[in-house]
C-alpha positions as CSV (number, residue, x, y, z in Angstrom):
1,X,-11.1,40.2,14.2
2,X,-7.5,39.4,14.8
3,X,-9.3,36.0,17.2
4,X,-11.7,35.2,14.2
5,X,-8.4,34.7,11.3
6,X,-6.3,32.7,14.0
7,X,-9.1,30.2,14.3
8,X,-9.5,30.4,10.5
9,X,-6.1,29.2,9.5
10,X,-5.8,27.0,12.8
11,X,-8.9,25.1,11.6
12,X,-7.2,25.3,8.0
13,X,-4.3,23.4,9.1
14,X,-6.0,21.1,11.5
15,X,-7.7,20.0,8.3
16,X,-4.6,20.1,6.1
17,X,-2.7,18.0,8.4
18,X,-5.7,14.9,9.4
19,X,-5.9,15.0,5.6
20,X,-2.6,14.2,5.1
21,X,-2.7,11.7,8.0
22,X,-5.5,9.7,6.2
23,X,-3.8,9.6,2.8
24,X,-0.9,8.2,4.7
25,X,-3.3,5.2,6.7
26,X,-4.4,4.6,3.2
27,X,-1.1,3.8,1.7
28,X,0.2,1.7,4.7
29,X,-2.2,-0.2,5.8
30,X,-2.2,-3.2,2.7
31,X,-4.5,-4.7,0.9
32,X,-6.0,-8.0,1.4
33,X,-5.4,-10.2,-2.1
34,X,-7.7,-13.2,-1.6
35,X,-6.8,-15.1,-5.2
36,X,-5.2,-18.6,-5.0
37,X,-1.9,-19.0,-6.4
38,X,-1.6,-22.0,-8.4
39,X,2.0,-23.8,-9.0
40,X,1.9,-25.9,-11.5
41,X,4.8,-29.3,-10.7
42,X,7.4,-29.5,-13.3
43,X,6.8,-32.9,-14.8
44,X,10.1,-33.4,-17.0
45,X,14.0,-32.6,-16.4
46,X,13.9,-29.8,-18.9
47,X,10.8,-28.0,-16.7
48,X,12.9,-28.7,-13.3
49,X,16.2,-27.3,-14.3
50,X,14.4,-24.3,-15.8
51,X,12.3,-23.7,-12.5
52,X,15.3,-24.3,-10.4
53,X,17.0,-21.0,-13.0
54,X,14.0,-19.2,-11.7
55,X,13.8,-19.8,-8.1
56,X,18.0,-18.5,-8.5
């Protein structure tokens, strides 16, 4: 009996722990973001200082 509760909780926590280890792939690995980022030229002095503030 003692042999059958020993695998119990030792299969228990082998599925705690690869749980855990799959959450943590999940959050690592990133993303992929396939949208286009558009930047748009300033076209006047006013647009170019204020982009310039940004880019600070």
């Amino acid at each position: 009996m003692e042999n059958f509760k020993l695998k119990l909780v030792l299969s228990l926590l082998a599925g705690v722990v690869f749980s855990f280890i799959f959450i943590i792939i999940a959050f690592a690995v990133p993303v992929k973001d396939n949208q286009n980022i558009v930047i748009v030229k300033p076209k006047g002095k006013l647009e170019q200082v204020s982009q310039s503030a940004k880019e600070r």
